[in-house]
KOLSEKE-691789 format. One record per residue (C-alpha): x, y, z; residue in one letter. Coordinates in steps of 0.2 Angstrom, whole numbers, plus 2048, in hexadecimal, padded with zeros to 3 digits. Layout:
% KOLSEKE-691789
XYZa
...
END
This chain:
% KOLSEKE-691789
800800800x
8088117FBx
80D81F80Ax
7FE82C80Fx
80A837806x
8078467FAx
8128397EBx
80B8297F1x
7F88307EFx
7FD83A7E2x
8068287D8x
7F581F7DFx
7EB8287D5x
7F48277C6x
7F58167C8x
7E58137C9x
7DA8217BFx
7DB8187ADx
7D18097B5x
7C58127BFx
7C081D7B1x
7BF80D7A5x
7B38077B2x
7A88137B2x
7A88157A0x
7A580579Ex
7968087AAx
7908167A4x
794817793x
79882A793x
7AA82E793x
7A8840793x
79E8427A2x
7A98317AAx
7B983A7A9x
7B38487B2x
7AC83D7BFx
7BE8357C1x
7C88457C2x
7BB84B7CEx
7BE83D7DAx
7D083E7D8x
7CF84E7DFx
7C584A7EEx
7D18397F1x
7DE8467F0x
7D78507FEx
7D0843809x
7DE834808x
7EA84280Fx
7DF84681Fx
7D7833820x
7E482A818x
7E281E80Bx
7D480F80Ax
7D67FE809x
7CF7FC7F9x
7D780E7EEx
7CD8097DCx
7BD8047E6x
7BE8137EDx
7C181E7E0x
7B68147D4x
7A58187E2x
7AA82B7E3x
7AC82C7CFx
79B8217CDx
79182D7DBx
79783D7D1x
7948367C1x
7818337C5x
7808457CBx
78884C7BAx
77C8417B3x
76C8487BCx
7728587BAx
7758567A7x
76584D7A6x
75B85D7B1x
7648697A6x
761864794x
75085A799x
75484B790x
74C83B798x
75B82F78Ex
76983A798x
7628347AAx
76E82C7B5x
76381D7B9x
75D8187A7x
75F8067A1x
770804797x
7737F878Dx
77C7EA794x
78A7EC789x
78E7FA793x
7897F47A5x
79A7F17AFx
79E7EB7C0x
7967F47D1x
79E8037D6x
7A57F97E6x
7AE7EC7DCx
7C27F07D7x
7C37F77C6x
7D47EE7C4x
7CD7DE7C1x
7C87E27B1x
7D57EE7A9x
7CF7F979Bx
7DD804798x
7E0801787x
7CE804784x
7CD81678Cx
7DD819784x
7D7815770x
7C581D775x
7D082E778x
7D8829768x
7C782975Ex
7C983174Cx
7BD83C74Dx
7C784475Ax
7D584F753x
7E5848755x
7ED858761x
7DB85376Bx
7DE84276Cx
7F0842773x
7EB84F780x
7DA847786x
7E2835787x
7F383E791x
7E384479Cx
7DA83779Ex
7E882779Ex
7F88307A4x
7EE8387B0x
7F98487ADx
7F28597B2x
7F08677A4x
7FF86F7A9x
80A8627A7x
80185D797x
80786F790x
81786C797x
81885D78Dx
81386377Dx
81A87477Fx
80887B77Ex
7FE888789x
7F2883797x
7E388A78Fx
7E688277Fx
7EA871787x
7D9872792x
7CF879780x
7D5869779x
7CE85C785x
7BE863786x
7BD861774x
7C4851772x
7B584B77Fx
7A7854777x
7AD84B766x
7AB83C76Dx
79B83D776x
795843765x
79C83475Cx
793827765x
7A181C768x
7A080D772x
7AC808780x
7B37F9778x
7C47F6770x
7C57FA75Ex
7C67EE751x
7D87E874Ax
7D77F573Ax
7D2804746x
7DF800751x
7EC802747x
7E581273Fx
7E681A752x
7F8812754x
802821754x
7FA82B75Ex
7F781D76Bx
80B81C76Bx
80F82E76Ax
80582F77Bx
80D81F784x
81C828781x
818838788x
811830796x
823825798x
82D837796x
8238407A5x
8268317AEx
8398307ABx
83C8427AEx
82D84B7B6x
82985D7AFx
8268637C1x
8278627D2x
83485B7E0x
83884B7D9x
8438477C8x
8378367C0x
8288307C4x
82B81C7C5x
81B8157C5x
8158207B7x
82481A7ABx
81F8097B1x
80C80D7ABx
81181079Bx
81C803799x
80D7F879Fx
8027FF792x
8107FE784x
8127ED787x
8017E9785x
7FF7F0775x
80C7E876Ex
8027D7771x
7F47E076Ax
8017E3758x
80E7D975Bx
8117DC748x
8147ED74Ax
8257F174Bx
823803752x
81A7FD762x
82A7F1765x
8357FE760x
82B80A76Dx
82B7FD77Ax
83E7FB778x
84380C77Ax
83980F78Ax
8407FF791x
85280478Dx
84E815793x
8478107A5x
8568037A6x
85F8167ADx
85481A7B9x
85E8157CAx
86C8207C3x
86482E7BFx
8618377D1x
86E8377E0x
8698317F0x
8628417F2x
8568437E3x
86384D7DAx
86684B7C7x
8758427C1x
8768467AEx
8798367A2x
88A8387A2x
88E8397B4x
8858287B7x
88A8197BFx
88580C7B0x
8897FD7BCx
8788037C5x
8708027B4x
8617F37B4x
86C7E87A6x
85B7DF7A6x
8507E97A1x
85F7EE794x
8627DE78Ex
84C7DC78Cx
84E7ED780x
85A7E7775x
8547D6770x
8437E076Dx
84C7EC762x
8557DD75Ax
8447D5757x
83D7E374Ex
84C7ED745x
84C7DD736x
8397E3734x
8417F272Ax
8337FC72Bx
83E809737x
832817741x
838824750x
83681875Bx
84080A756x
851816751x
84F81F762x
84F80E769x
86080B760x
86781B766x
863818778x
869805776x
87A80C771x
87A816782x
87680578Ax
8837FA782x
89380A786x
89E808793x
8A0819798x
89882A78Fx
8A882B786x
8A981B77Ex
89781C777x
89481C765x
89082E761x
89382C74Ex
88781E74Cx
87B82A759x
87D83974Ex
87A82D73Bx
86A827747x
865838749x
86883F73Ax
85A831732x
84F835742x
84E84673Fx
84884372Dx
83A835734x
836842742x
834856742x
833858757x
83F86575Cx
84385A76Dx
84B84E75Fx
85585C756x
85C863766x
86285176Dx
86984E75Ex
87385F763x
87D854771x
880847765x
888851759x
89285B767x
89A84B76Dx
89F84775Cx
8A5857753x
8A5865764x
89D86D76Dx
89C87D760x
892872754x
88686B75Fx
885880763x
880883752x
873877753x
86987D762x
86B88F75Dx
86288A74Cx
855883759x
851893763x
844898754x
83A88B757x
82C89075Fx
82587E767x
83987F770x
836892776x
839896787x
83E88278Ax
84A880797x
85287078Fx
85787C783x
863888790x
86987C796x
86F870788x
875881782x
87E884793x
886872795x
88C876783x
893888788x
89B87D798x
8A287278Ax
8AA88277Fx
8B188A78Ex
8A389878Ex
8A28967A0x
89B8A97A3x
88C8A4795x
88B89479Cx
8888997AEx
87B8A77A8x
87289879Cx
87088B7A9x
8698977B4x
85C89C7A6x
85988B7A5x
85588A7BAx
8488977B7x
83F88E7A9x
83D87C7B0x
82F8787BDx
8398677C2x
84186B7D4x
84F85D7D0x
8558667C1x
8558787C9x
8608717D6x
86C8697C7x
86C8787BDx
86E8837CCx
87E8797D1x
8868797C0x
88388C7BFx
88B88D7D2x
89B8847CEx
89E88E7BFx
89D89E7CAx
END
């Protein structure tokens, strides 16, 4: 059972929201109204575990809150647009009957459900990967933004949409067929991952990753790869998340700082989870259908397989990257490529490259721009610019771990 704590409840609820709000989808058969329900009872679980501490029973729990508030969204739907088929005690049809609200929503997991119902096509694609970030990553709309470099308001106009759209569509909680799957693939994956990355490095507050979000995604990735095992994407994505969350011991000191990549200590590296990655990778590489997915895998496989950041391959990393970049327009891409091409050529290069980034509007005002732009500056012996640039980029991140790294870089360049 996790600790009365502000991140135990806070990693409780992550955990379990995706189920509880396939439940009462599943009940209900509304999943606009459901996921306002769920986040509703979040809220009050938030509130009252902290003074009450948490039940026996957490998804029960949750699951009876969300089923209470959704009959009263109903009934007040129902008073206000005076429509008889909108009252929360009609029949449904059996289809859509689920278990009683006191029964745990994690013996029947949906997730995969909810997350292709977000995915709907009559859903815009930008709608999709925020309402499914919403209602599956259980991220708030601020770190949502964070994530896509986007503003609040438009994060928030986009979810709201994306649920109206599918009220409207009539769709049915049920798992699409094999053909539609596929057709919401990308987007399904292009979430997972976001999901992973605020798990490994978390946008804000006091502590760098999230573990048990990372693991969700994972989780979910690995299922959807037995839903398309033909798919070489979804094994390349799997890989590189597993390869990627192979670091996570080494990544914080035993005081939650940050310890960049190559300051590590590899022998705390999971070599299994490694050694699980790479034989994924090797599985779906001969498939030669290469995506994003699988070449990031390759990149971060050479990471695992290096002795030491010096001796890892940073001219096949940078021929990866130059093929990535063509596959994939994200500026995040282009400005990690930026290290790359510092270890191999200097630091001056991998300069150039980030200064033809700062145009970019989705990268303005980004602190992983400062301070790959200071580390560099570090590197040129620029130690004046480099001290004001990791300063920039303290102001500009929310993550208390990184504002302590990039503080203490600034202060030993003093």
């Amino acid at each position: 059972m996790a600790e009365a704590t502000p991140s135990g409840i806070e990693g409780l609820l992550r955990e379990h929201a995706p189920r509880v709000l396939a439940a009462v989808t599943r009940r209900f058969g509304r999943f606009d109204v459901a996921e306002d329900a769920v986040q509703e009872a979040l809220l009050a679980a938030a509130t009252q575990w902290s003074q009450d501490g948490i039940p026996p029973n957490p998804p029960a729990w949750l699951t009876t809150v969300a089923v209470r508030r959704m009959t009263d969204l109903l009934r007040s739907e129902q008073a206000r647009r005076r429509r008889e088929q909108l009252d929360a005690t009609r029949q449904l049809p059996e289809d859509l009957l689920g278990s009683p609200a006191d029964t745990d929503p994690a013996e029947q997991d949906d997730t995969l459900v909810i997350f292709f119902l977000c995915c709907h096509p009559d859903v815009q694609p930008a709608s999709q990967v925020t309402l499914t970030l919403r209602a599956v990553g259980g991220l708030t709309t601020a770190e949502i933004a964070r994530a896509l470099l986007l503003p609040e308001a438009t994060i928030a106009q986009r979810i709201s949409r994306a649920k109206q759209r599918i009220q409207q569509s009539g769709a049915r909680f049920r798992m699409p067929a094999a053909a539609e799957v596929r057709h919401r693939l990308d987007v399904v994956m292009q979430v997972l991952y976001l999901i992973f990355n605020e798990g490994y490095t978390a946008s804000s507050g006091e502590t760098l990753q999230r573990v048990e979000l990372a693991a969700e995604a994972i989780r979910l990735t690995q299922m959807l790869r037995e839903k398309v095992p033909s798919e070489p994407e979804v094994g390349g994505l799997l890989a590189l998340m597993l390869l990627t969350h192979a670091r996570r011991a080494a990544r914080s000191g035993p005081t939650g700082e940050l310890i960049p990549l190559g300051e590590q200590d590899r022998s705390r590296w999971n070599r299994d989870l490694i050694a699980e990655g790479v034989a994924l990778l090797e599985e779906v590489l001969p498939s030669r259908r290469p995506g994003p997915y699988q070449l990031q895998a390759a990149i971060a496989a050479l990471h695992s397989e290096a002795q030491s950041f010096g001796d890892t391959g940073w001219r096949q990393i940078v021929a990866l990257y130059d093929v990535l970049t063509r596959l994939s327009p994200d500026p995040v891409i282009r400005l990690n490529k930026a290290v790359a091409v510092a270890m191999l050529l200097g630091p001056a290069a991998g300069l150039d490259l980030v200064d033809s980034l700062a145009a970019d509007p989705k990268l303005a005002g980004h602190h992983r721009v400062a301070a790959v732009r200071a580390h560099l500056l570090e590197e040129a012996g620029d130690l004046s610019a480099a001290r004001t640039a990791y300063l920039e980029a303290a102001k500009r991140t929310t993550s208390t771990p990184e504002q302590r790294y990039l503080r203490s870089r600034a202060a030993r360049l003093s």
